[in-house]
KEKE-3310 file (N, C-alpha, C; in steps of 0.2 Angstrom, whole numbers, plus 5000, padded with zeros to 4 digits):
npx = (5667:5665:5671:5672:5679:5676:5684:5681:5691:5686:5669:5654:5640:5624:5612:5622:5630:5616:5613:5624:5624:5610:5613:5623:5619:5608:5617:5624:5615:5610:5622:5635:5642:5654:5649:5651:5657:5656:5665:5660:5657:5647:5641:5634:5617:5599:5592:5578:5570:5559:5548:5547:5540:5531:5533:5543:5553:5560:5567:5575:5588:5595:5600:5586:5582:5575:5574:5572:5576:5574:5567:5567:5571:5587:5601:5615:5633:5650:5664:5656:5656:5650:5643:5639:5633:5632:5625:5623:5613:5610:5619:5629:5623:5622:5625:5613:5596:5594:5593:5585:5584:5594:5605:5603:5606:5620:5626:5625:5632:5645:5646:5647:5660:5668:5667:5673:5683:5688:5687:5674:5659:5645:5628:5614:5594:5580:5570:5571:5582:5597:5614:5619:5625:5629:5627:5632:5619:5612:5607:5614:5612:5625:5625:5618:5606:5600:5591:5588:5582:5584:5579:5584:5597:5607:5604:5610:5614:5625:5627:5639:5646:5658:5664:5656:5645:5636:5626:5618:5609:5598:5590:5580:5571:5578:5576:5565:5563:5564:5565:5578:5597:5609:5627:5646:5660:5671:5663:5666:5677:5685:5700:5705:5709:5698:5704:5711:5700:5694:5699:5701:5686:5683:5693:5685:5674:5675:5680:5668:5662:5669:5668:5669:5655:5646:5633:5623:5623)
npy = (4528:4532:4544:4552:4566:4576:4589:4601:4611:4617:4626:4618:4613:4613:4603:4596:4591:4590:4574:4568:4571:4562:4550:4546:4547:4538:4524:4525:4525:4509:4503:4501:4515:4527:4539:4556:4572:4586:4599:4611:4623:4634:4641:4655:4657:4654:4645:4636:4630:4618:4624:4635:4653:4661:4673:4678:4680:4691:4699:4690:4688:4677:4663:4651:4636:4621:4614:4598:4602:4607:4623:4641:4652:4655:4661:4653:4654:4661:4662:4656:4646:4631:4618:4601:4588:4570:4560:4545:4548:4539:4530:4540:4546:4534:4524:4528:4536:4544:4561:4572:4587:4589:4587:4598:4607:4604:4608:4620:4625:4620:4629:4641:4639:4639:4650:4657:4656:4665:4678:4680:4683:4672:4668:4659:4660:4656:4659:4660:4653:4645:4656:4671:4688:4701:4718:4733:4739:4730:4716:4702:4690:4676:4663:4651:4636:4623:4605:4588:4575:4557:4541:4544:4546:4561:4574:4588:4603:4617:4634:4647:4662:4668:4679:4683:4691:4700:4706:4700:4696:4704:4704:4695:4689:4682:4665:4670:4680:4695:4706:4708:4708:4702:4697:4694:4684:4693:4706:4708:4709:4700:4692:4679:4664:4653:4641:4639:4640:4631:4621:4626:4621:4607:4602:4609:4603:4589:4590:4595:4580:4569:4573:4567:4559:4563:4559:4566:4577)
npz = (5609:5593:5581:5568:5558:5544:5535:5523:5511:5499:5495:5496:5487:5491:5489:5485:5499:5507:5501:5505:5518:5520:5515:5526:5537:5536:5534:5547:5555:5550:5555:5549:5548:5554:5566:5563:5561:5550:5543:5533:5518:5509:5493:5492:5499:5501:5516:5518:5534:5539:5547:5541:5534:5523:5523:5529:5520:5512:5501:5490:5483:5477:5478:5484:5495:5499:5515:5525:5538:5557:5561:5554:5540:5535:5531:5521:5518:5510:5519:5533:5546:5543:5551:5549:5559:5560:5569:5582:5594:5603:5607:5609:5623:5628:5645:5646:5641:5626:5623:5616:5618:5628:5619:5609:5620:5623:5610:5610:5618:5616:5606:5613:5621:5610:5606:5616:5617:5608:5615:5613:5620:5620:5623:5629:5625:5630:5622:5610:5597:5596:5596:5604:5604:5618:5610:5607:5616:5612:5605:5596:5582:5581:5580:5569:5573:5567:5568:5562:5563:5565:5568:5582:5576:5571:5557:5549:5555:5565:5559:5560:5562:5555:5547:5536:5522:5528:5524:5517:5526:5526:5519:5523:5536:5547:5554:5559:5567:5569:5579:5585:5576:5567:5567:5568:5572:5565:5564:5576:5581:5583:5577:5568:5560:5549:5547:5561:5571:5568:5573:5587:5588:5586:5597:5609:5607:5610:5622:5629:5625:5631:5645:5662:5667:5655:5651:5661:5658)
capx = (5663:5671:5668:5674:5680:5678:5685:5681:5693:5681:5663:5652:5635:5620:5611:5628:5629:5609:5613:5628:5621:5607:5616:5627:5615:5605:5624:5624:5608:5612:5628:5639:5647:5654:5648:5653:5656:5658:5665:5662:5653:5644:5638:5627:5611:5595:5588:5570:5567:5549:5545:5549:5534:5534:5533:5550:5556:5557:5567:5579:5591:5600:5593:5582:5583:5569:5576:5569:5579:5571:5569:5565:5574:5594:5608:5625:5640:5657:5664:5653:5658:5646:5645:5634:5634:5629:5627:5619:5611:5608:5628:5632:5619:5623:5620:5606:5592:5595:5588:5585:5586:5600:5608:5606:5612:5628:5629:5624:5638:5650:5647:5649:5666:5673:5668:5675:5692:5691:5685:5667:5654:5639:5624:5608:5591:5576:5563:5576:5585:5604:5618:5616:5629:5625:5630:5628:5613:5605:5607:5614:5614:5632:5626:5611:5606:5595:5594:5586:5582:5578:5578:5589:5603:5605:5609:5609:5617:5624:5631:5642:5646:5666:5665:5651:5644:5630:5620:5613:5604:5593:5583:5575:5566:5582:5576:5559:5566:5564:5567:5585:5600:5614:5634:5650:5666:5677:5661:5665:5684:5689:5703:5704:5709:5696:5708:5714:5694:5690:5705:5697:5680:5688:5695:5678:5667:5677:5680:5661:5659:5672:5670:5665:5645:5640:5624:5619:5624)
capy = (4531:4534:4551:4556:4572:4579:4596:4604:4615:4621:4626:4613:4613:4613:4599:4589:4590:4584:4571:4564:4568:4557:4543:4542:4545:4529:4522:4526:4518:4503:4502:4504:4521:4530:4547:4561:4577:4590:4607:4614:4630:4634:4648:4661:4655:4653:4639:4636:4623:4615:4630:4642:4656:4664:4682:4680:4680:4699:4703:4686:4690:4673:4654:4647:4629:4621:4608:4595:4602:4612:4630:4646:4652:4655:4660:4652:4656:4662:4666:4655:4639:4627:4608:4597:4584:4565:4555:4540:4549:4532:4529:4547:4547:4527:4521:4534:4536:4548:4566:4578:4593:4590:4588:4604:4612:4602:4609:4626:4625:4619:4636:4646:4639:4641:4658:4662:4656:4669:4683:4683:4679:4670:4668:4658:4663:4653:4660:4662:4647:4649:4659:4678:4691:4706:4721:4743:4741:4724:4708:4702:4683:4674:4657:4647:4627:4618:4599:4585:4567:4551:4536:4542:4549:4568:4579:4596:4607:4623:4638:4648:4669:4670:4684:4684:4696:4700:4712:4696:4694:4709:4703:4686:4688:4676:4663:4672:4685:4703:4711:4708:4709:4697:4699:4688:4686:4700:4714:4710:4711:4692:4690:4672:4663:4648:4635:4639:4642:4622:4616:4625:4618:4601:4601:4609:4597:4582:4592:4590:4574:4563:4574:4565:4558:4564:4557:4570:4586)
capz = (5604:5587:5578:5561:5557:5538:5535:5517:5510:5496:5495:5493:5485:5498:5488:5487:5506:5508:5498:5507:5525:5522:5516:5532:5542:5534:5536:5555:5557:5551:5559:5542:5547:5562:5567:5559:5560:5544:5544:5527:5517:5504:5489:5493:5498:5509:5516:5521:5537:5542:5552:5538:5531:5517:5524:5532:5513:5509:5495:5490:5475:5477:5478:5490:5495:5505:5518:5531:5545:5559:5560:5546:5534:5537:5525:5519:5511:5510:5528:5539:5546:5542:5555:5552:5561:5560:5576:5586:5600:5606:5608:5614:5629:5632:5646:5648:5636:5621:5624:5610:5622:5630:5613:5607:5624:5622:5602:5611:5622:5614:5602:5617:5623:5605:5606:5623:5615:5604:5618:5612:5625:5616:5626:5626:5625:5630:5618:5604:5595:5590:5598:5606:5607:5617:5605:5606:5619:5611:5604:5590:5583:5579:5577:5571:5577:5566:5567:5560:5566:5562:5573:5586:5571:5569:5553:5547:5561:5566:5555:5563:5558:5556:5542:5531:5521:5533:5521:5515:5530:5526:5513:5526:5541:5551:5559:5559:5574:5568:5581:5583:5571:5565:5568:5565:5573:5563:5567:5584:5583:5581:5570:5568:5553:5550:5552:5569:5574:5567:5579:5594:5588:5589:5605:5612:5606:5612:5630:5634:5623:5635:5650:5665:5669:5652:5653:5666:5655)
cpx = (5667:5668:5674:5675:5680:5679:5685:5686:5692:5675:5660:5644:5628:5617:5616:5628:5623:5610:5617:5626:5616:5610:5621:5623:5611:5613:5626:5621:5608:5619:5633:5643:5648:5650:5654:5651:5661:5658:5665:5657:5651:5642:5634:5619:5607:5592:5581:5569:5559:5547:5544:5543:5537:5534:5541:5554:5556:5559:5575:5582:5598:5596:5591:5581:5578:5574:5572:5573:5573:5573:5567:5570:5581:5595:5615:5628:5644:5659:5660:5655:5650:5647:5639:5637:5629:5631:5621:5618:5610:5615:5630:5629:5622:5628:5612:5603:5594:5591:5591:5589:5592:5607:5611:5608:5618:5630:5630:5630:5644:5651:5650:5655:5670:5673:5672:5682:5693:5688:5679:5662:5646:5635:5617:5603:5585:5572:5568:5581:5592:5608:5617:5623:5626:5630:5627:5620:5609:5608:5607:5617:5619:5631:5619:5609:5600:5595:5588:5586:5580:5582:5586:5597:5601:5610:5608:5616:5617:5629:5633:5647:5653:5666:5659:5650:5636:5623:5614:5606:5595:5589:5578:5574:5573:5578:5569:5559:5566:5567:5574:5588:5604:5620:5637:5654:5670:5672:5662:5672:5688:5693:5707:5703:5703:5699:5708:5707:5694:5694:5703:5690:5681:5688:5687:5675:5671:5678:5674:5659:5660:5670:5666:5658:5643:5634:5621:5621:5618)
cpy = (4533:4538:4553:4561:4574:4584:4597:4608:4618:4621:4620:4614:4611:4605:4593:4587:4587:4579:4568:4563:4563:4550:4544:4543:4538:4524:4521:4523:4513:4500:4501:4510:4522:4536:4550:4568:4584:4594:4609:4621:4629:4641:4650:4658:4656:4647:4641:4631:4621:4621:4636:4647:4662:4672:4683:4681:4685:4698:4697:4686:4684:4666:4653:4638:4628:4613:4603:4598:4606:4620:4635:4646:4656:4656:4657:4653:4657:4664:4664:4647:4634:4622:4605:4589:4577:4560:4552:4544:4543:4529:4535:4545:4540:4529:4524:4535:4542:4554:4573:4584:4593:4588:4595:4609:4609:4607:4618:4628:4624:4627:4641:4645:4638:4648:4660:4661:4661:4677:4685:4678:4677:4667:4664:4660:4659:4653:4662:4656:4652:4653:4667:4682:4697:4711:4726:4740:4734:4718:4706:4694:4682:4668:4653:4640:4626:4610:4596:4578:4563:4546:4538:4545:4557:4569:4585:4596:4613:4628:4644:4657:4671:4677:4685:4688:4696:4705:4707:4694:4699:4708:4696:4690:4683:4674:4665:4678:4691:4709:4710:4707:4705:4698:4693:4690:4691:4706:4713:4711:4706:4693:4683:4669:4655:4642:4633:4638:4634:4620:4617:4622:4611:4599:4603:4605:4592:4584:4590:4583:4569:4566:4569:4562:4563:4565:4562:4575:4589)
cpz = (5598:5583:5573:5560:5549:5538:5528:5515:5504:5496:5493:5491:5491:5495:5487:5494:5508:5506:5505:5516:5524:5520:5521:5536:5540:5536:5544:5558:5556:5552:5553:5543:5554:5561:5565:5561:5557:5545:5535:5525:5511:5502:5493:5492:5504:5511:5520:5526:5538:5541:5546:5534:5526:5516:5528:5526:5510:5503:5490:5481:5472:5480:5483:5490:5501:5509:5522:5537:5548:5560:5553:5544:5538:5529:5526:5516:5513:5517:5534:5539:5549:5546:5554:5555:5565:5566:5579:5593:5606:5612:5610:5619:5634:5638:5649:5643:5635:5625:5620:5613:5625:5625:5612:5613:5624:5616:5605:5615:5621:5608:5606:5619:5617:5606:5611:5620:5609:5608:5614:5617:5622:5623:5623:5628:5625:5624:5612:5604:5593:5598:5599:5609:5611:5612:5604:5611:5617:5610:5599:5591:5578:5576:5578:5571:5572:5564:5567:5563:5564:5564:5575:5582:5569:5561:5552:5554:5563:5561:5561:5557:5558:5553:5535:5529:5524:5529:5518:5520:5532:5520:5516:5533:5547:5557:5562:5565:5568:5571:5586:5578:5572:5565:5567:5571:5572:5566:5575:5587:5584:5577:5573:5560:5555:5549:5559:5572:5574:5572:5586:5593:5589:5595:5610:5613:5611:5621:5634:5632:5630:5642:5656:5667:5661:5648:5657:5663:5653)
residu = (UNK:UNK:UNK:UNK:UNK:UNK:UNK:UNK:UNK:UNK:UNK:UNK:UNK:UNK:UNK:UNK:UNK:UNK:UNK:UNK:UNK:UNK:UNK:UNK:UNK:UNK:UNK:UNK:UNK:UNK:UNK:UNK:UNK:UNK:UNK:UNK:UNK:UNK:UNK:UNK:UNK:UNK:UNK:UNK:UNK:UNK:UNK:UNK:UNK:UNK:UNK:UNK:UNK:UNK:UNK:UNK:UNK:UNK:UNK:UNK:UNK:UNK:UNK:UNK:UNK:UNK:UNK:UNK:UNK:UNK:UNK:UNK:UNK:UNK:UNK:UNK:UNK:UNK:UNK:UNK:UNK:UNK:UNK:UNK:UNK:UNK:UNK:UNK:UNK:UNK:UNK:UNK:UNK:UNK:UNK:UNK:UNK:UNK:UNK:UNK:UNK:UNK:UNK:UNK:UNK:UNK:UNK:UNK:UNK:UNK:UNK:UNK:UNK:UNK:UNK:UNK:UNK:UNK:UNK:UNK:UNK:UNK:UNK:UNK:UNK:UNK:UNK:UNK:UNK:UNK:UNK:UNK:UNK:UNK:UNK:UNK:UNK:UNK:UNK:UNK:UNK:UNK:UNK:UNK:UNK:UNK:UNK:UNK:UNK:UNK:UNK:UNK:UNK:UNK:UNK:UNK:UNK:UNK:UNK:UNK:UNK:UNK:UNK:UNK:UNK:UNK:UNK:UNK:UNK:UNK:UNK:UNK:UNK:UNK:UNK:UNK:UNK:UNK:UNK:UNK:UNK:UNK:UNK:UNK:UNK:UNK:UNK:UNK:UNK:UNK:UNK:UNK:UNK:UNK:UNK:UNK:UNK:UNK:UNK:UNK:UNK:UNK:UNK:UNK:UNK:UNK:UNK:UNK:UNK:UNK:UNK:UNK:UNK:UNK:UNK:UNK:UNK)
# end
């Protein structure tokens, strides 16, 4: 299976990114591209997925962009490492039939052992999408999943809380969850440049890709 790696090393516009995901995903699908998977960032924003309602929208002093991915409203920007990621579930899974769910606990997983390389224990949460720290008595989220499909090819993906400025997350609803709060790796004592962080994410990923039977993960 042959998987592409693009790394950004400046921000890139969210409707430039839509754009160029959907053309490689059309490219995947007809067998024109390899799989891909892009680490970049983007301005200060929010995004809207399907699911998204317009009461999670409090007080937004910075753009809104409505997507097809899944999931409510999430912000980007400076300080968070962005992956989408375009791939033939057909061709991962092979010789075993594709299965969504067990996608995004692979993407889920593969978050939790980057984190652990940076001594942060992320957790997941049945009735709650995305990544979970615990933090002072509760539970705070570091990273959120939302992914798109079409025939059997994903894009969108997951954004991931290196250093952000988290005060923006107080004017949305994240993710439509109220009654928890948002955190990064620095509020949690990570110092991690995001270079060295993309290189563990790398290696992760490819650890559960190739390991063993992983058709049965």
């Amino acid at each position: 299976m042959q998987i592409e790696w693009k790394i950004d090393k400046e921000e890139i516009s969210l409707e430039e990114s839509v754009k160029f995901m959907e053309k490689r995903n059309r490219d995947i699908i007809e067998k024109k591209a390899n799989n891909l998977i892009w680490f970049t960032s983007h301005p200060s924003l929010y995004t809207a997925g399907i699911s998204a309602k317009d009461s999670d929208l409090l007080n937004p002093k910075i753009p809104v962009f409505k997507t097809n991915r899944g999931g409510k409203y999430t912000y980007h920007g400076p300080g968070m490492q962005i992956i989408y990621i375009m791939m033939d579930l057909k061709e991962l899974f092979s010789p075993n039939r594709p299965d969504i769910s067990k996608f995004i606990n692979l993407l889920e997983n593969w978050v939790i052992n980057s984190l652990d390389k940076c001594s942060i224990k992320g957790e997941i949460r049945k009735d709650r999408v995305g990544i979970w720290v615990k933090n002072n008595h509760s539970e705070e989220k570091i990273a959120a999943i939302g992914i798109k499909l079409k025939k059997w090819v994903t894009y969108h993906g997951i954004a991931i809380n290196i250093n952000p400025n988290l005060e923006y997350f107080n004017d949305i609803i994240p993710c439509g969850i109220k009654e928890f709060g948002v955190t990064s790796m620095e509020k949690l004592g990570a110092k991690i440049d995001k270079e060295k962080f993309q290189k563990i994410l790398q290696e992760e990923f490819l650890k559960l890709v190739y390991k063993p039977h992983f058709g049965k993960y």
